[in-house]
C-alpha positions as CSV (number, residue, x, y, z in Angstrom):
1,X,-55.1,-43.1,-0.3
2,X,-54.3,-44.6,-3.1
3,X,-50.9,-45.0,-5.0
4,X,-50.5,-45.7,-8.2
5,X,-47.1,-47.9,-9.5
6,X,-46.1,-47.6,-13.3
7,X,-44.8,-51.4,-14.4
8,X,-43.5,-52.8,-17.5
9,X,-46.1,-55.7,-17.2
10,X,-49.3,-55.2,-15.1
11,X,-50.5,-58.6,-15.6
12,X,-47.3,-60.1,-13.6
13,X,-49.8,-59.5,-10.5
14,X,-52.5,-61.6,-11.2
15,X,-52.3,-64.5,-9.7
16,X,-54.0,-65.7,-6.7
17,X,-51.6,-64.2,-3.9
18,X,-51.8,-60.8,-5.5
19,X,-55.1,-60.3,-5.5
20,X,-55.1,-56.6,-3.9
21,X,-53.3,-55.3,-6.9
22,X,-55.2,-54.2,-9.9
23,X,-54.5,-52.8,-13.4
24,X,-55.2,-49.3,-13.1
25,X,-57.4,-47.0,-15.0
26,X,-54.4,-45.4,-16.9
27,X,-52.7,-47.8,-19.1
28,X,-49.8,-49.8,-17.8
29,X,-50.6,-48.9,-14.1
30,X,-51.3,-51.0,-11.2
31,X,-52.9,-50.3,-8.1
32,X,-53.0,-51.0,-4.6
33,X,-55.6,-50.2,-1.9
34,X,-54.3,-50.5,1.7
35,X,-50.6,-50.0,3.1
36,X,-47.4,-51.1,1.2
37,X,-44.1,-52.2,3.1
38,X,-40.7,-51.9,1.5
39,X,-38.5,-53.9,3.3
40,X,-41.0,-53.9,6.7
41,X,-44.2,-56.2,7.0
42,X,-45.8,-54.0,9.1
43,X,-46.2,-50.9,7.1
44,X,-48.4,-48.0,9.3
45,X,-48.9,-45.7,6.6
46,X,-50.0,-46.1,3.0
47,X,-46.0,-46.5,1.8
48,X,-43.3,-47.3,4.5
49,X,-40.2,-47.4,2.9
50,X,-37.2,-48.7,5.0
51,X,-34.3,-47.7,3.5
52,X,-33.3,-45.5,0.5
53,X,-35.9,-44.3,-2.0
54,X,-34.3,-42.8,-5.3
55,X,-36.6,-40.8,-7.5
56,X,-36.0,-40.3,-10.8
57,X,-38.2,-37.1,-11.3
58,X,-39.9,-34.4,-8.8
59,X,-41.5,-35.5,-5.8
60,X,-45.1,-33.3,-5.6
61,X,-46.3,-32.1,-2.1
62,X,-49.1,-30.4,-1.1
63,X,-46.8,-27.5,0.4
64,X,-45.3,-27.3,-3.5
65,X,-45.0,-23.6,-4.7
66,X,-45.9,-25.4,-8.2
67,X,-48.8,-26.9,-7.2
68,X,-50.6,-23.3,-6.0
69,X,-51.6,-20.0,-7.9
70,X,-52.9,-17.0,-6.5
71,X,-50.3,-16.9,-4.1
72,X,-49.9,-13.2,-2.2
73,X,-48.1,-11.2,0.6
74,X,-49.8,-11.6,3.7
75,X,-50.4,-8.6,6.8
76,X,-47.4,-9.4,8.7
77,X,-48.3,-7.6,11.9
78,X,-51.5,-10.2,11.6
79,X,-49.3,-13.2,11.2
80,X,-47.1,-12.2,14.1
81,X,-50.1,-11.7,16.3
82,X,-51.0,-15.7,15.2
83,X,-47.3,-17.1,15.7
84,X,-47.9,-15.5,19.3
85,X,-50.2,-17.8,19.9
86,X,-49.1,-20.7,18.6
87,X,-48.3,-23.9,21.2
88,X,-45.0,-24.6,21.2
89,X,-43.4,-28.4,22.7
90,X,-40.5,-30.1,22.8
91,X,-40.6,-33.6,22.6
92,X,-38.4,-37.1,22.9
93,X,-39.1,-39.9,20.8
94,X,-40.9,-43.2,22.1
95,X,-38.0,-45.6,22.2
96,X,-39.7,-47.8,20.0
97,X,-40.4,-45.9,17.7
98,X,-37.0,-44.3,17.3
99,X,-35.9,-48.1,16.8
100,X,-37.8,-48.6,14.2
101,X,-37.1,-45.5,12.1
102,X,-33.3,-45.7,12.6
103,X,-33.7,-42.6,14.9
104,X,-30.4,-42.4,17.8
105,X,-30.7,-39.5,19.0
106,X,-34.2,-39.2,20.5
């Protein structure tokens, strides 16, 4: 992954303790290869956030209608016949796990 962070001064991570971030290829970007924590030290993906996230702007997913073209109706007698056999589980939460993410009801 990688994950790049717009700031108003991409040299303010330069010094010695910082050395994982670098200017990025697009002007007044920085960049970060590995796992970044926001409020957490022990981040398990590439950006654990712990806490609320505003975005000023869209968000972009894969699944994103905006993102695709040549979208068409499917054979729904087909996709029926695949739902049937489909896996479906229900599931509790490991307790620490659910901890972590601020999960109650598990």
């Amino acid at each position: 992954y990688k994950f790049f962070f717009q700031a108003s001064n991409p040299g303010q991570f330069e010094n010695d303790s910082d050395v994982l971030w670098q200017r990025g290829h697009v002007p007044e970007t920085i960049v970060y290869h590995g796992r970044v924590g926001i409020n957490t030290d022990a981040p398990d993906e590439a950006l654990v956030v712990c806490g609320n996230a505003k975005v000023m702007g869209r968000v972009m997913h894969p699944s994103d209608s905006r993102a695709k073209q040549n979208i068409q109706e499917v054979d729904t007698n087909e996709q029926l016949r695949r739902i049937t056999q489909m896996r479906l589980v229900e599931y509790d939460y490991k307790p620490e796990f659910a901890s972590v993410m601020g999960i109650k009801d598990t």
